[in-house]
C-alpha positions as CSV (number, residue, x, y, z in Angstrom):
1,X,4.8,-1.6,-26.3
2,X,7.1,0.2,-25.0
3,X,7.2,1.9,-21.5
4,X,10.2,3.3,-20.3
5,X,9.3,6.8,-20.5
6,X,5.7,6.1,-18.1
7,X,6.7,7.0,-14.1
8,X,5.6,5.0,-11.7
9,X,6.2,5.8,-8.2
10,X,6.1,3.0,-5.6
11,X,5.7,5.2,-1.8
12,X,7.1,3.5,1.1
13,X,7.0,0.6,-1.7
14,X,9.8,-1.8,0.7
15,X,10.1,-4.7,-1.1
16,X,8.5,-3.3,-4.5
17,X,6.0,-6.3,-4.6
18,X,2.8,-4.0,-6.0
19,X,5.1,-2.5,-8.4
20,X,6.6,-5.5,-9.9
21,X,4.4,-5.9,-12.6
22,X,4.8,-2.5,-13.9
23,X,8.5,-2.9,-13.3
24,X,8.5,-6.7,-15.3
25,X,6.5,-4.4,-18.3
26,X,8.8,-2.3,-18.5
27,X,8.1,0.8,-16.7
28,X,10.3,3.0,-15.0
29,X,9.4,1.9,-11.6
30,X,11.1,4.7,-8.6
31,X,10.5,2.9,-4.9
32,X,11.0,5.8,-3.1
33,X,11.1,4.5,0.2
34,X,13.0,5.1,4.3
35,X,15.9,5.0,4.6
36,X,17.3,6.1,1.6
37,X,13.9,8.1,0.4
38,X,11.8,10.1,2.8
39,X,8.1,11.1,1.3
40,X,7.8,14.0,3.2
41,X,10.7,15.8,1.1
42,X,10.9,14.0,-2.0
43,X,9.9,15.6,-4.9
44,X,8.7,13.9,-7.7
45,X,9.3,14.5,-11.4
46,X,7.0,16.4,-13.3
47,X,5.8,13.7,-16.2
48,X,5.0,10.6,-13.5
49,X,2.6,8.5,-15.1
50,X,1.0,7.0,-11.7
51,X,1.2,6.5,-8.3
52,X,1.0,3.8,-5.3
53,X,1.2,4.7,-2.1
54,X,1.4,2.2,0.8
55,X,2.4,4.3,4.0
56,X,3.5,2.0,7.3
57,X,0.3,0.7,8.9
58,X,2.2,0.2,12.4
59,X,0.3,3.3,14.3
60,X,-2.8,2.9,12.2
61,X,-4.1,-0.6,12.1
62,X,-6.8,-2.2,14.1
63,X,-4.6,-5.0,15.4
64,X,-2.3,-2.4,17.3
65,X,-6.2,-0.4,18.8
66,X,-4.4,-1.0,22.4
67,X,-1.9,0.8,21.3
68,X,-3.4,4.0,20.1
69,X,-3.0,6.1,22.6
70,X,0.2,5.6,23.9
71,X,1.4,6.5,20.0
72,X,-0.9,9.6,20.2
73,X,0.9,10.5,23.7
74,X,4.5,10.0,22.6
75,X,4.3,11.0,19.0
76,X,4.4,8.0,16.8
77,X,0.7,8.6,15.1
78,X,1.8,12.2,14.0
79,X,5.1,10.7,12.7
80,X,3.3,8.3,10.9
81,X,0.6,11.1,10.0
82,X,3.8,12.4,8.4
83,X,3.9,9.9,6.0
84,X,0.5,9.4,5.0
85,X,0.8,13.2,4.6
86,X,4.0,13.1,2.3
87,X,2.6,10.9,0.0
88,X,-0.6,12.7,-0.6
89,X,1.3,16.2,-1.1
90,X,3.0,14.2,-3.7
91,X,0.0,13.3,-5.5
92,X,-1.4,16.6,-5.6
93,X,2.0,17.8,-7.0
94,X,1.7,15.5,-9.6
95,X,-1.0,17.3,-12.1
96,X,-1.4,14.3,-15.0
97,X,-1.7,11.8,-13.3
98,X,-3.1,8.4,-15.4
99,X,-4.0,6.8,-11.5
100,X,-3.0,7.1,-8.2
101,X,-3.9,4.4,-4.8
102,X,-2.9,4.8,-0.8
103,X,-3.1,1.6,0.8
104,X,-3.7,0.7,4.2
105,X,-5.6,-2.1,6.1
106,X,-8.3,-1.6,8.3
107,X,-8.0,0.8,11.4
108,X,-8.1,4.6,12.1
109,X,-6.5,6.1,8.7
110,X,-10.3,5.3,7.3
111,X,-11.2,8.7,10.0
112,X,-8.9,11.2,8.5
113,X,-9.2,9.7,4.7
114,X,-13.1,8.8,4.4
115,X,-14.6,6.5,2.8
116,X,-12.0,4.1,0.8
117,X,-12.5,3.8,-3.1
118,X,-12.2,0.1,-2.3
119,X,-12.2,-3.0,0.4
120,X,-10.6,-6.3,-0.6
121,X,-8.8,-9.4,0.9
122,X,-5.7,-11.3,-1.2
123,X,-8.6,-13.8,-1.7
124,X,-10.7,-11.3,-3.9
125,X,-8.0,-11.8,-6.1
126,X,-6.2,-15.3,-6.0
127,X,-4.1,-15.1,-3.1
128,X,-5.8,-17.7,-0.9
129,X,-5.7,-16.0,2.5
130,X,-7.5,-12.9,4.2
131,X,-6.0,-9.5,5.1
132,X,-9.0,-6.7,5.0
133,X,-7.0,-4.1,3.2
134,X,-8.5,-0.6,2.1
135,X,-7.3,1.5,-1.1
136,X,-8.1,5.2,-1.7
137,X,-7.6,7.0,-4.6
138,X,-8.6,7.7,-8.2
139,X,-7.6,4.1,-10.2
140,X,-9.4,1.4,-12.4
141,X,-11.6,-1.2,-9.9
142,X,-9.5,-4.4,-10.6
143,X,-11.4,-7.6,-11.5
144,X,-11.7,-10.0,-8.6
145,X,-11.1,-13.6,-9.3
146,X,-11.7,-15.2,-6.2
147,X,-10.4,-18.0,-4.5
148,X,-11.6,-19.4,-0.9
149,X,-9.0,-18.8,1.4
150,X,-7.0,-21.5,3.9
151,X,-7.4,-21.4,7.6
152,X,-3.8,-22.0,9.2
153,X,-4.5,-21.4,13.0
154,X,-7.6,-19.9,15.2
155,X,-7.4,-16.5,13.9
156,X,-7.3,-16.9,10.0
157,X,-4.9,-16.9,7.3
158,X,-1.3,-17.1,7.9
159,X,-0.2,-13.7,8.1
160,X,-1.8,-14.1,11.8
161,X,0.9,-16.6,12.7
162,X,3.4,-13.5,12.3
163,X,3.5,-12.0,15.6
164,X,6.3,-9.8,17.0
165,X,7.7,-6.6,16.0
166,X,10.9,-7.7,14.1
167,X,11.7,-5.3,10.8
168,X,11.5,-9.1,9.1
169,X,8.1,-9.9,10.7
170,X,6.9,-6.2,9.6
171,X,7.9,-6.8,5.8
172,X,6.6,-10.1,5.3
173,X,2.8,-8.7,6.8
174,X,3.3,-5.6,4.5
175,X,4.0,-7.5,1.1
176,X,1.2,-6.6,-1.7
177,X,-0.5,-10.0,-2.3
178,X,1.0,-11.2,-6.0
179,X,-2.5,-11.3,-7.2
180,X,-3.7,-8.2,-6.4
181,X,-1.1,-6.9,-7.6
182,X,-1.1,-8.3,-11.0
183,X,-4.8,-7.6,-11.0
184,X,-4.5,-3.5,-10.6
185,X,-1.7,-3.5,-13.3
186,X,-3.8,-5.5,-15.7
187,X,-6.8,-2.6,-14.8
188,X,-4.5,0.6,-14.6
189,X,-1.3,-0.3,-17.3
């Protein structure tokens, strides 16, 4: 099958890890991503076949609650509300639209968005390690296939052990589990 002319857009995709299996089937995969792609002026072309969005969790996410209100005070969450807001106006410009998903793990986006369309951990779907992540959006449920994840220190999985606020330590925490990934392709081609 051939699937060059389907769109997909990959939002603040970084490494392009949840797009790869659209981009290994051969679909014309855009990562439209900082610094050389900014959401809040892109515009997308008219005949994009589907959409995933994964704005920066940094000013959302539980893990950084201590934070909150300093990034309300100086102006990080609205910068970051920026975002999240970029890639929904391109979703809503995009009329015919097969699917569309905005990622983010748990914390405060869950206020402003609602209730997500769905909850899962890498271990829902082979990836044997925990990272509570929530998906909004109008997309195929992907089937689980569940593996029991590994306990590496006190707190959990692995992606614990990455502390710090190195670009590095920020991209290897915001990589689309491989499963996961291959699981929403397989239910939204």
């Amino acid at each position: 099958m051939n699937n060059s002319d389907k769109i997909i857009l990959d939002l603040c995709g970084g490494t392009g890890s949840w797009s790869e299996p659209y981009q290994e089937a051969g679909y014309d995969v855009r990562i439209i991503t900082l610094p050389l792609f900014d959401v809040r002026t892109y515009i997308p072309p008219p005949n994009t076949y589907g959409i995933l969005a994964a704005p920066v969790c940094t000013d959302f996410s539980v893990s950084g609650a201590q934070y909150w209100q300093d990034k309300d005070t100086d102006g990080r969450t609205i910068e970051s509300m920026g975002i999240v807001i970029g890639c929904l106006r391109i979703i809503g410009m995009c009329e015919d639209l097969e699917f569309w998903s905005l990622e983010n793990p748990v914390g405060r986006l869950r206020r402003w968005m609602g209730d997500p369309t769905l909850v899962f951990n890498p271990c829902d779907y082979g990836d044997s390690y925990t990272k509570k992540t929530l998906l909004w959006g109008r997309f195929n449920i992907p089937r689980k296939d569940p593996v029991k994840p590994v306990r590496v220190c006190s707190q959990g999985s692995w992606i614990q052990t990455l502390g710090g606020k190195s670009e590095k330590t920020k991209m290897l925490r915001s990589i689309t589990p491989l499963g996961f990934a291959k699981s929403f392709f397989i239910a939204n081609p």
